[in-house]
C-alpha positions in Angstrom: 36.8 39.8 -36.9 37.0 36.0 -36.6 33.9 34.2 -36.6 32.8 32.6 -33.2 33.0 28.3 -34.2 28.9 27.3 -33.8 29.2 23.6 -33.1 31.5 22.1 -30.0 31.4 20.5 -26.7 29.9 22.7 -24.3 33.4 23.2 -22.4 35.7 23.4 -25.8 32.8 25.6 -27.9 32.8 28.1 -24.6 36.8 27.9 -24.4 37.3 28.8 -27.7 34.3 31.1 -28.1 36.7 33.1 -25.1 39.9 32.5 -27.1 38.4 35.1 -29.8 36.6 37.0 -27.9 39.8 37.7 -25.8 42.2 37.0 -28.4 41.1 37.6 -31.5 42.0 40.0 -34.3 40.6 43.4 -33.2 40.1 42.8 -29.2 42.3 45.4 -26.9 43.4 43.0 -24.3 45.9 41.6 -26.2 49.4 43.7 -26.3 51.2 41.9 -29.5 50.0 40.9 -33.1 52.0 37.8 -33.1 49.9 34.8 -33.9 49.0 31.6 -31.7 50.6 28.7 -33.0 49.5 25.2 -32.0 52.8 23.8 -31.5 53.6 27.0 -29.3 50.2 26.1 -27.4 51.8 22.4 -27.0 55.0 23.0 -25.6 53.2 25.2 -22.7 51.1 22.0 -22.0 53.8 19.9 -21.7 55.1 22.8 -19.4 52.1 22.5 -17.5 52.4 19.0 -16.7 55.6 19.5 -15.4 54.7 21.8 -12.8 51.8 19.3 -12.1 54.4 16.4 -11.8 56.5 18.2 -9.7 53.6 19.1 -7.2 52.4 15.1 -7.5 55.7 14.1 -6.7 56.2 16.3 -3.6 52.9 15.7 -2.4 53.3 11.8 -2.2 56.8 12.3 -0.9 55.8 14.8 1.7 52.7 11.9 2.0 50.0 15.6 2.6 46.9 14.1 4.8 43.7 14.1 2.8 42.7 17.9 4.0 45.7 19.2 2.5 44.2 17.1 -0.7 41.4 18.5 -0.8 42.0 21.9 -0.2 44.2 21.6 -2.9 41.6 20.3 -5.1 39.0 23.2 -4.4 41.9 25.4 -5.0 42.4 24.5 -8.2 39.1 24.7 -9.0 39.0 27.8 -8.3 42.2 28.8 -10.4 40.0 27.1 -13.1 37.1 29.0 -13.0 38.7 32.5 -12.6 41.0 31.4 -15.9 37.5 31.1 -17.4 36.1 34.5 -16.4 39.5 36.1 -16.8 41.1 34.3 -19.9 43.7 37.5 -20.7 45.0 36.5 -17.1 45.6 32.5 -18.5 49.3 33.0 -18.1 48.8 33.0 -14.4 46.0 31.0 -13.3 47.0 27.8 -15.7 50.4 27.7 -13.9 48.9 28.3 -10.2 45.8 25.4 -11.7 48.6 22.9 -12.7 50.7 23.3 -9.6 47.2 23.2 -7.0 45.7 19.8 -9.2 49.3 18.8 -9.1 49.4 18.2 -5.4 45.6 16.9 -5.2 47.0 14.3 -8.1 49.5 13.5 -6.0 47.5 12.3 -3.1 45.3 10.4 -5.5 48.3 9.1 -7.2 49.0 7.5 -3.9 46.0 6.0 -2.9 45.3 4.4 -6.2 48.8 2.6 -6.0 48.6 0.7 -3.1 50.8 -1.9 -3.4 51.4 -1.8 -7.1 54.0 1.4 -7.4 54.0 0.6 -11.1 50.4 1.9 -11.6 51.1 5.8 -11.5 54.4 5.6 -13.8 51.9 3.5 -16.1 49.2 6.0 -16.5 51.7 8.4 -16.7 52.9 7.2 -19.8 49.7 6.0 -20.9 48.1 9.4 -20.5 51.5 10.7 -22.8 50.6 7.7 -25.5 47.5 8.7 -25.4 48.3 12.6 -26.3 50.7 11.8 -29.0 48.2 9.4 -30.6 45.0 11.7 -30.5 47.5 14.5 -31.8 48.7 12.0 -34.9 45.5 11.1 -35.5 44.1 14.4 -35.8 46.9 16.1 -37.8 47.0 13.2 -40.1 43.1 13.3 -40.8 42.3 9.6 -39.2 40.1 11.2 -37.3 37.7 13.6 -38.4 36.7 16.1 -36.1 33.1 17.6 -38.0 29.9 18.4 -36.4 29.1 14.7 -36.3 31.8 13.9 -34.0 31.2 17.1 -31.9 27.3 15.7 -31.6 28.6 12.4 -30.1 31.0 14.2 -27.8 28.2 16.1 -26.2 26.1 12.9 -26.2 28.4 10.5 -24.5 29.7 13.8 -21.8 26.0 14.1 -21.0 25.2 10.5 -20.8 28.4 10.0 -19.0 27.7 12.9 -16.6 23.7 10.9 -16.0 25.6 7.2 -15.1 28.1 9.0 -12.9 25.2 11.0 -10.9 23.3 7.5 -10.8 26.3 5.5 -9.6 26.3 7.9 -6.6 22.6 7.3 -6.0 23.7 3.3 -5.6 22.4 2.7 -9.2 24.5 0.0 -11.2 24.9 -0.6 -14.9 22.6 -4.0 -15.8 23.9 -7.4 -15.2 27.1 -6.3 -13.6 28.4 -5.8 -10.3 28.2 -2.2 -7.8 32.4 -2.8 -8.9 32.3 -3.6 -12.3 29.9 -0.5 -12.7 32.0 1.7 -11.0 34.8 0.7 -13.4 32.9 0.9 -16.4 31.5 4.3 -15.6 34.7 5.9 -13.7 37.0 4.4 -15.7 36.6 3.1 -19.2 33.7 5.4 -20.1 35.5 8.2 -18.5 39.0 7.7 -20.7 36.7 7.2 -23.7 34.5 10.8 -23.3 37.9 12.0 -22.2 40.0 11.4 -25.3 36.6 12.7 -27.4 37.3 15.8 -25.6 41.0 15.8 -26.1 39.8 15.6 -30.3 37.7 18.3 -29.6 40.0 20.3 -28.0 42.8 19.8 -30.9 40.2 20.8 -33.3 39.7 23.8 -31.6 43.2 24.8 -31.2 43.8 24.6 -35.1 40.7 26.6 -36.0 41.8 29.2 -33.0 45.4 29.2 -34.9 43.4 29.6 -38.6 40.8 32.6 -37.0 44.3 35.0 -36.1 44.3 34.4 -32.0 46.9 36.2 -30.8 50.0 34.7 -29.2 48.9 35.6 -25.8 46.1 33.4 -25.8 48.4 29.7 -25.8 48.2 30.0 -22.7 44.7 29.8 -22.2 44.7 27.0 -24.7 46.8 25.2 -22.8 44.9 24.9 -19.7 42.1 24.1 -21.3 44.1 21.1 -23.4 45.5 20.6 -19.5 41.5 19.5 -18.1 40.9 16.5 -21.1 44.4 14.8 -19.9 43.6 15.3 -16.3 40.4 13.3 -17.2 42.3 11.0 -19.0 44.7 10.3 -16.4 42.3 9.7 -13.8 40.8 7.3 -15.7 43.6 5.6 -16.4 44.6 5.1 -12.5 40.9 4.0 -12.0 41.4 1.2 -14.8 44.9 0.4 -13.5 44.5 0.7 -9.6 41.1 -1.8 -9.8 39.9 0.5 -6.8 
């Protein structure tokens, strides 16, 4: 049986703590005794993102009113949390997930732009930078992802998570503006926790690949790969839009 991993953010330790548990050598929900492979794992996230471009794109073409938003939203929230309880049942909620956040992205998307259209296509293509360059880094051992870095990662998500919660209470960071706060916090410190995560989450994938997951549980993998770029990208639009 593989081992569980015993260090990890609290969102990648729990994903992949589910990936064996569901996956692994020895469970019964799986059908197949092919193995994951990461690169197998990436090619579905790039899938992902395709669905949730095309449900970004036609909900700022069909300009959806906020409701619609954030119904979506909510929606995809919930196609989230059942992929957590339900991981064996990944291959359908990640698509349904991508598709929902897609349309909720969308609308954001929009109201970031404002009168600078090239803002979305920019974090677009920043958010893909970004992915290729956390992926290089990783594979190529720039980066080491040990218990060290997994300690900061929880650090600066739990510090990031306080400032966000304060920032709501009308709380600012010291010597800077309610709007220079809001960027800091929202959107510099958020891409920075965010591309932690995105390590994490590489790590994870490798050591799920190394423990004998099963093939069926990419999918699951995916998705979760799929929440550290959404952060990303949101942060990106924040630092780009200046609203």
């Amino acid at each position: 049986m593989a081992q569980r991993q015993a260090t990890g953010s609290f969102g990648s330790k729990g994903n992949f703590d589910r990936l064996v548990s569901t996956y692994g050598p020895g469970s019964t929900e799986v059908s197949d005794a092919a193995p994951l492979i990461a690169a197998d794992v990436f090619d579905k996230v790039g899938l992902l993102v395709a669905i949730a471009l095309v449900g970004g794109i036609g909900a700022a073409f069909l300009r959806v009113p906020p409701v619609i938003a954030f119904v979506s939203l909510f929606v995809a929230m919930g196609f989230a949390i059942a992929a957590m309880l339900k991981p064996a049942k990944a291959m359908i909620f990640a698509p349904l997930f991508a598709l929902s956040e897609g349309v909720a992205l969308g609308w954001i998307s929009r109201a970031f732009s404002g009168p600078n259209a090239a803002v979305v296509p920019m974090a677009i293509i920043g958010t893909s930078v970004v992915f290729v360059a956390v992926l290089f880094s990783y594979r190529t051992g720039l980066v080491k992802v040990g218990p060290a870095f997994v300690r900061a990662t929880i650090i600066a998500g739990i510090g990031l998570l306080a400032m966000m919660i304060a920032s709501w209470f009308g709380l600012t960071i010291p010597f800077t503006s309610s709007g220079t706060s809001t960027l800091l916090i929202f959107g510099v410190l958020y891409l920075v926790v965010g591309v932690m995560d995105l390590f994490v989450d590489f790590a994870y994938v490798y050591k799920a690949q190394q423990a004998g997951v099963s093939k069926e549980g990419e999918w699951f993998a995916a998705l979760s790969i799929m929440f550290s770029l959404v952060m990303i990208y949101l942060a990106l639009l924040r630092i780009l839009g200046s609203r």
